[in-house]
C-alpha positions as a Markdown table, in Angstrom:
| # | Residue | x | y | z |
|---|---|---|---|---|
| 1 | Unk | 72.6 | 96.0 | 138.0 |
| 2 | Unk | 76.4 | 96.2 | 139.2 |
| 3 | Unk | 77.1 | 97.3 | 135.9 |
| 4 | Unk | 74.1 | 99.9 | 135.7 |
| 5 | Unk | 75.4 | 101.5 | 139.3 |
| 6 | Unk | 79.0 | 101.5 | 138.0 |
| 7 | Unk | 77.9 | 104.0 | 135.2 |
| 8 | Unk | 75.4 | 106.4 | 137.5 |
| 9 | Unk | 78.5 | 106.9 | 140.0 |
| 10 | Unk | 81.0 | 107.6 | 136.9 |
| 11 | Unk | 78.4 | 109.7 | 135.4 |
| 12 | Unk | 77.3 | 111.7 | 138.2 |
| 13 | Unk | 79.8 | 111.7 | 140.1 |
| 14 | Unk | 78.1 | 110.3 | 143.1 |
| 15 | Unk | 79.5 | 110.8 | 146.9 |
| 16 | Unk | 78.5 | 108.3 | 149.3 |
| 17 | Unk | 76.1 | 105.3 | 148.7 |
| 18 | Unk | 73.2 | 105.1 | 146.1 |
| 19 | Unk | 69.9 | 104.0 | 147.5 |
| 20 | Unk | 69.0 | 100.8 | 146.0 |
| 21 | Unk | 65.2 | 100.1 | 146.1 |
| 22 | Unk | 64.2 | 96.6 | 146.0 |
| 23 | Unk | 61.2 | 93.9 | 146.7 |
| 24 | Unk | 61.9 | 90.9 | 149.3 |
| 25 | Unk | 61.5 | 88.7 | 146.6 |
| 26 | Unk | 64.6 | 89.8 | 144.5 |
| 27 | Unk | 66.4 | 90.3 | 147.7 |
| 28 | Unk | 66.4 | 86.8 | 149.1 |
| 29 | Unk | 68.3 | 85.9 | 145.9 |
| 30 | Unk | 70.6 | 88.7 | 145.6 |
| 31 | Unk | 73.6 | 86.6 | 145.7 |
| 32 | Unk | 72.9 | 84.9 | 143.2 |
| 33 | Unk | 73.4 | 88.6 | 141.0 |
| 34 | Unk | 75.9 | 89.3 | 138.8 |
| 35 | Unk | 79.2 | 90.7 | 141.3 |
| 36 | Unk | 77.0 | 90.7 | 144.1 |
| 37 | Unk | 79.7 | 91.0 | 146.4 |
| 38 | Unk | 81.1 | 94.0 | 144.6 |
| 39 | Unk | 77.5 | 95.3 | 144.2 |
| 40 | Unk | 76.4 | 95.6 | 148.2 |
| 41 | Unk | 79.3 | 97.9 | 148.2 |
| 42 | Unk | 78.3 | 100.5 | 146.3 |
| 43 | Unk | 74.4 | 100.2 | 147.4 |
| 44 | Unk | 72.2 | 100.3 | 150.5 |
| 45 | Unk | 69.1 | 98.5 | 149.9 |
| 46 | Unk | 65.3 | 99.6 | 150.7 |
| 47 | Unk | 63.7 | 96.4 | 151.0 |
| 48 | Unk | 60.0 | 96.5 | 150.1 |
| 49 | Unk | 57.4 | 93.7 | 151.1 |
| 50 | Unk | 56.6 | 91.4 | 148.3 |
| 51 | Unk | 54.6 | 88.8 | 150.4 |
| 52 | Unk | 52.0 | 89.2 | 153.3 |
| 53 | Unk | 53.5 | 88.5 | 156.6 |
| 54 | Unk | 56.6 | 88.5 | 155.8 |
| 55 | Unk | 59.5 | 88.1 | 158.2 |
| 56 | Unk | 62.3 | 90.2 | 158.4 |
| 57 | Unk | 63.9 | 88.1 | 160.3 |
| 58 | Unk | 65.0 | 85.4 | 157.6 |
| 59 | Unk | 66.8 | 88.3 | 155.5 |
| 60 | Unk | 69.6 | 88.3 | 158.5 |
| 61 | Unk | 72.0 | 86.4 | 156.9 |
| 62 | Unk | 72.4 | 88.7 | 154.1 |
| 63 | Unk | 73.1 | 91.4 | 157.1 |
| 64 | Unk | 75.8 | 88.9 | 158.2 |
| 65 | Unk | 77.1 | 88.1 | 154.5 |
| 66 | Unk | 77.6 | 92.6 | 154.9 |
| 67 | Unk | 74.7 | 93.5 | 152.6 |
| 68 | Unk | 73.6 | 96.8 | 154.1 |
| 69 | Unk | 69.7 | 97.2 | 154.3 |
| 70 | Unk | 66.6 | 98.4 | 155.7 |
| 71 | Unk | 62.9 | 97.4 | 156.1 |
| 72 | Unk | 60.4 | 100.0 | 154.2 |
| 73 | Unk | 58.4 | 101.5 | 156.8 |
| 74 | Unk | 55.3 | 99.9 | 154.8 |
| 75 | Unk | 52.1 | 97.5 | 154.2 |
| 76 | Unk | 52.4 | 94.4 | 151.5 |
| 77 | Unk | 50.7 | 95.7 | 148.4 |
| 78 | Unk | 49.7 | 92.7 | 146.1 |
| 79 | Unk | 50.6 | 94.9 | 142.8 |
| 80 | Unk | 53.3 | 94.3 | 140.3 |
| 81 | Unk | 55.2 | 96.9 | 138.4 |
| 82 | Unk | 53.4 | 95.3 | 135.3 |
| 83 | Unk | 50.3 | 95.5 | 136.7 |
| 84 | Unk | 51.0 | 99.5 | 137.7 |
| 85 | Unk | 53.0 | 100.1 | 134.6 |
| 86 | Unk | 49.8 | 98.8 | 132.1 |
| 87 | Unk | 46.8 | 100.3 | 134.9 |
| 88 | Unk | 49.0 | 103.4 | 133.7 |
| 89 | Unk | 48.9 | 103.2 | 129.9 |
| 90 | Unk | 45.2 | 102.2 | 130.0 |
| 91 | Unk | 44.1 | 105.8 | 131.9 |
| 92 | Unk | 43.1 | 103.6 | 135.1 |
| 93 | Unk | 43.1 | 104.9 | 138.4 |
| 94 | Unk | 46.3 | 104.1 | 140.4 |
| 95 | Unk | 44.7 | 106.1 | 143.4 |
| 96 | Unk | 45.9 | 103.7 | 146.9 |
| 97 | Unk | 49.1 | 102.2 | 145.2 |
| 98 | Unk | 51.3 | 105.6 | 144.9 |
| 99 | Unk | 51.0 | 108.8 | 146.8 |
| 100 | Unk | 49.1 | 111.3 | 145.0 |
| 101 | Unk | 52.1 | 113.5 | 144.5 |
| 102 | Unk | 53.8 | 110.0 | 142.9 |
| 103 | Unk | 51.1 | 109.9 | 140.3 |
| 104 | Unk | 50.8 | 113.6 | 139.7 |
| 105 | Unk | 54.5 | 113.6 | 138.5 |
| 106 | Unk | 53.8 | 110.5 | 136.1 |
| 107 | Unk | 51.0 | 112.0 | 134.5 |
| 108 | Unk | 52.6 | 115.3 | 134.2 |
| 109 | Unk | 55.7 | 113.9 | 132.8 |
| 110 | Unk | 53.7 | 111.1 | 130.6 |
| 111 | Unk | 55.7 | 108.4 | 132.4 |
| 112 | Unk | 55.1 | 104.8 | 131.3 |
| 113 | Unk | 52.4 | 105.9 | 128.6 |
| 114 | Unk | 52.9 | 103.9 | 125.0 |
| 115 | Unk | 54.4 | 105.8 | 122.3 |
């Protein structure tokens, strides 16, 4: 991932900080990434819910440790990316996951549909 942001700000030439979105469950291990350290300074992170009831709360460390995030302003969904990814290439609905203008652009564009 450190690597991957590396390249999009030599690339694009990027001002400021890149938008990193991520579930709680990868978060709470974030340290253990590859350059970590170096990695919460080029990002801030969107945290998404990955359990029910979870508590913000026990992610304060990382805020201490200077790992700049934010909650999402949303509900725990129990749906994987796998599970999205594969409701997409079988033609299933994906209505009440994504926003309807989310799912527009991924038919429109043919996004994760098998070649």
């Amino acid at each position: 991932t450190y690597l991957t942001i590396q390249e999009l700000y030599k690339r694009y030439k990027i001002d400021g900080k890149i938008s990193f979105i991520i579930g709680t469950d990868a978060f709470k291990e974030i340290r253990s990434w590859y350059e970590a350290d170096k990695l919460k300074t080029l990002v801030d992170f969107i945290v998404f819910p990955r359990e029910e009831d979870f508590n913000h709360e026990s992610l304060g460390h990382l805020k201490v440790r200077g790992f700049n995030f934010r909650m999402a302003g949303m509900k725990f969904q129990d749906v994987s990316s796998t599970e999205f990814r594969e409701r997409i290439q079988a033609g299933k609905s994906v209505a009440g996951i994504i926003p309807p203008v989310v799912a527009e652009y991924i038919i429109q564009n043919g996004l994760y549909r098998e070649e």
